[in-house]
C-alpha positions, 0 to 999 in steps of 0.5 A: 500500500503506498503511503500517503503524498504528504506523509514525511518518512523521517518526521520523528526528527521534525519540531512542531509546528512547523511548514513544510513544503513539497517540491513536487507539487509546487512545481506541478502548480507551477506547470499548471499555471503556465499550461493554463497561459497556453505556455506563454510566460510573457504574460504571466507575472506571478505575485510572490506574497503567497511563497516569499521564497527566493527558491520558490521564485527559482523555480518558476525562473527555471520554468520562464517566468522573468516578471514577478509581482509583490506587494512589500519592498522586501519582497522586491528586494528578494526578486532582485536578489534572484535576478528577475527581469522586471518587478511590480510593486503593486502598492503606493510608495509613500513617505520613507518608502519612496526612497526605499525603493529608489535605493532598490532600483540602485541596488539592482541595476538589472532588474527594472522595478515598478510601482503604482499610483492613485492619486497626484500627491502620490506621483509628485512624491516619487517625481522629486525623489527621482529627480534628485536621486538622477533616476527615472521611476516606472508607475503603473496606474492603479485602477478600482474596478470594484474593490474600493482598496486602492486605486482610482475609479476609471472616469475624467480625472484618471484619465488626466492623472494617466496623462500627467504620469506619462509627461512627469519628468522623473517618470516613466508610464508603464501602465496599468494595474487592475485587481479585482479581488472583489470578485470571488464567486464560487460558481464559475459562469457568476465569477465569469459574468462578474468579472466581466461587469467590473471590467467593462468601465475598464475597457471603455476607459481604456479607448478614452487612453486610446483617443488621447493619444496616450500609451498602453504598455501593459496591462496588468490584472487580477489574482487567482480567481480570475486567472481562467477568465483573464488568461484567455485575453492576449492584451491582459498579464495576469497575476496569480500567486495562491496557485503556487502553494493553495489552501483549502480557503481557494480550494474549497470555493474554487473547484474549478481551479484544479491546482493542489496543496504543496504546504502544509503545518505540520503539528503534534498532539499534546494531550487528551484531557478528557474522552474525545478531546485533543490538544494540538501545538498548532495554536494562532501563532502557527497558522492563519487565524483571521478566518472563521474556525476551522483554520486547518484541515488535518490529512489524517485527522477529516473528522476533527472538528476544531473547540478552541484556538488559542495563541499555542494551542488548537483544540479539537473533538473527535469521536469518543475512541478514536483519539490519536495518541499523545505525540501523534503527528498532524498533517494540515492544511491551511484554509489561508496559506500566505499569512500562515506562511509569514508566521515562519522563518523556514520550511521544511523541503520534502521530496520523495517523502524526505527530508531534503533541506530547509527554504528560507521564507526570504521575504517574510519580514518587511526589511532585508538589507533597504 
C-alpha cells in the first residue's frame, strides 16, 4: 500500500509546528499555471506574497517566468536578489518608502522595478525623489474596478492623472494595474459574468487612453480567481500567486481551479484531557487565524472538528475512541496559506517523502538589507 503524498518518512526528527513544503507539487502548480497561459510566460507575472521564497521564485525562473509581482519592498528586494527581469510593486510608495525603493532600483541595476499610483500627491512624491536621486521611476496606474482598496475609479480625472504620469519628468508610464479581488464567486459562469461587469468601465476607459493619444504598455490584472477568465485575453498579464502553494480557503470555493496543496503545518498532539478531546501545538501563532474556525484541515485527522484556538494551542473533538495518541503527528492544511506562511522563518523541503533541506521564507519580514 503506498503511503500517503504528504506523509514525511523521517518526521520523528521534525519540531512542531512547523511548514513544510513539497517540491513536487509546487512545481506541478507551477506547470499548471503556465499550461493554463497556453505556455506563454510573457504574460504571466506571478505575485510572490503567497511563497516569499527566493527558491520558490527559482523555480518558476527555471520554468520562464522573468516578471514577478509583490506587494512589500522586501519582497522586491528578494526578486532582485534572484535576478528577475522586471518587478511590480503593486502598492503606493509613500513617505520613507519612496526612497526605499529608489535605493532598490540602485541596488539592482538589472532588474527594472515598478510601482503604482492613485492619486497626484502620490506621483509628485516619487517625481522629486527621482529627480534628485538622477533616476527615472516606472508607475503603473492603479485602477478600482470594484474593490474600493486602492486605486482610482476609471472616469475624467484618471484619465488626466494617466496623462500627467506619462509627461512627469522623473517618470516613466508603464501602465496599468487592475485587481479585482472583489470578485470571488464560487460558481464559475457568476465569477465569469462578474468579472466581466467590473471590467467593462475598464475597457471603455481604456479607448478614452486610446483617443488621447496616450500609451498602453501593459496591462496588468487580477489574482487567482480570475486567472481562467483573464488568461484567455492576449492584451491582459495576469497575476496569480495562491496557485503556487493553495489552501483549502481557494480550494474549497474554487473547484474549478484544479491546482493542489504543496504546504502544509505540520503539528503534534499534546494531550487528551478528557474522552474525545485533543490538544494540538498548532495554536494562532502557527497558522492563519483571521478566518472563521476551522483554520486547518488535518490529512489524517477529516473528522476533527476544531473547540478552541488559542495563541499555542488548537483544540479539537473527535469521536469518543478514536483519539490519536499523545505525540501523534498532524498533517494540515491551511484554509489561508500566505499569512500562515509569514508566521515562519523556514520550511521544511520534502521530496520523495524526505527530508531534503530547509527554504528560507526570504521575504517574510518587511526589511532585508533597504
Amino acid at each position: 500500500m503506498n503511503q500517503p503524498w504528504y506523509e514525511v518518512e523521517d518526521v520523528a526528527n521534525l519540531e512542531s509546528p512547523s511548514l513544510l513544503l513539497y517540491r513536487d507539487r509546487v512545481k506541478s502548480n507551477i506547470d499548471l499555471m503556465v499550461a493554463m497561459a497556453g505556455g506563454d510566460t510573457t504574460r504571466l507575472r506571478p505575485h510572490v506574497k503567497t511563497h516569499k521564497m527566493a527558491e520558490v521564485v527559482r523555480w518558476q525562473m527555471e520554468r520562464g517566468l522573468r516578471k514577478f509581482k509583490c506587494a512589500t519592498i522586501a519582497e522586491a528586494e528578494m526578486l532582485g536578489g534572484a535576478g528577475v527581469d522586471h518587478v511590480l510593486l503593486a502598492y503606493p510608495m509613500i513617505g520613507p518608502n519612496i526612497h526605499r525603493f529608489i535605493r532598490l532600483n540602485q541596488q539592482f541595476p538589472a532588474t527594472q522595478f515598478a510601482c503604482v499610483v492613485d492619486h497626484s500627491s502620490a506621483l509628485m512624491g516619487l517625481a522629486n525623489a527621482a529627480v534628485i536621486a538622477d533616476h527615472c521611476i516606472e508607475v503603473f496606474l492603479d485602477i478600482d474596478c470594484g474593490m474600493h482598496r486602492t486605486g482610482h475609479i476609471p472616469n475624467r480625472e484618471a484619465l488626466e492623472l494617466y496623462r500627467l504620469i506619462s509627461q512627469t519628468i522623473g517618470i516613466k508610464l508603464a501602465g496599468l494595474h487592475v485587481y479585482d479581488g472583489h470578485i470571488h464567486q464560487p460558481n464559475p459562469a457568476d465569477r465569469e459574468a462578474a468579472c466581466i461587469e467590473a471590467f467593462q468601465p475598464v475597457w471603455k476607459w481604456v479607448e478614452d487612453i486610446r483617443a488621447a493619444n496616450l500609451p498602453i504598455p501593459n496591462i496588468v490584472v487580477g489574482g487567482t480567481p480570475t486567472y481562467p477568465i483573464h488568461i484567455r485575453d492576449s492584451r491582459l498579464e495576469c497575476s496569480p500567486g495562491t496557485p503556487l502553494l493553495w489552501d483549502f480557503g481557494y480550494g474549497d470555493k474554487f473547484v474549478d481551479l484544479p491546482f493542489i496543496p504543496a504546504a502544509l503545518v505540520l503539528a503534534r498532539v499534546l494531550s487528551c484531557p478528557f474522552p474525545g478531546i485533543v490538544c494540538t501545538d498548532l495554536g494562532y501563532k502557527a497558522v492563519a487565524s483571521e478566518g472563521p474556525i476551522p483554520r486547518v484541515k488535518f490529512l489524517n485527522l477529516p473528522e476533527a472538528e476544531h473547540l478552541m484556538h488559542s495563541e499555542e494551542h488548537l483544540v479539537l473533538k473527535v469521536p469518543v475512541g478514536s483519539e490519536p495518541a499523545v505525540g501523534s503527528v498532524l498533517y494540515g492544511v491551511p484554509r489561508h496559506i500566505c499569512p500562515t506562511v509569514a508566521l515562519y522563518g523556514s520550511a521544511v523541503l520534502i521530496e520523495g517523502g524526505k527530508v531534503c533541506d530547509q527554504v528560507e521564507v526570504t521575504s517574510r519580514n518587511r526589511h532585508l538589507t533597504i
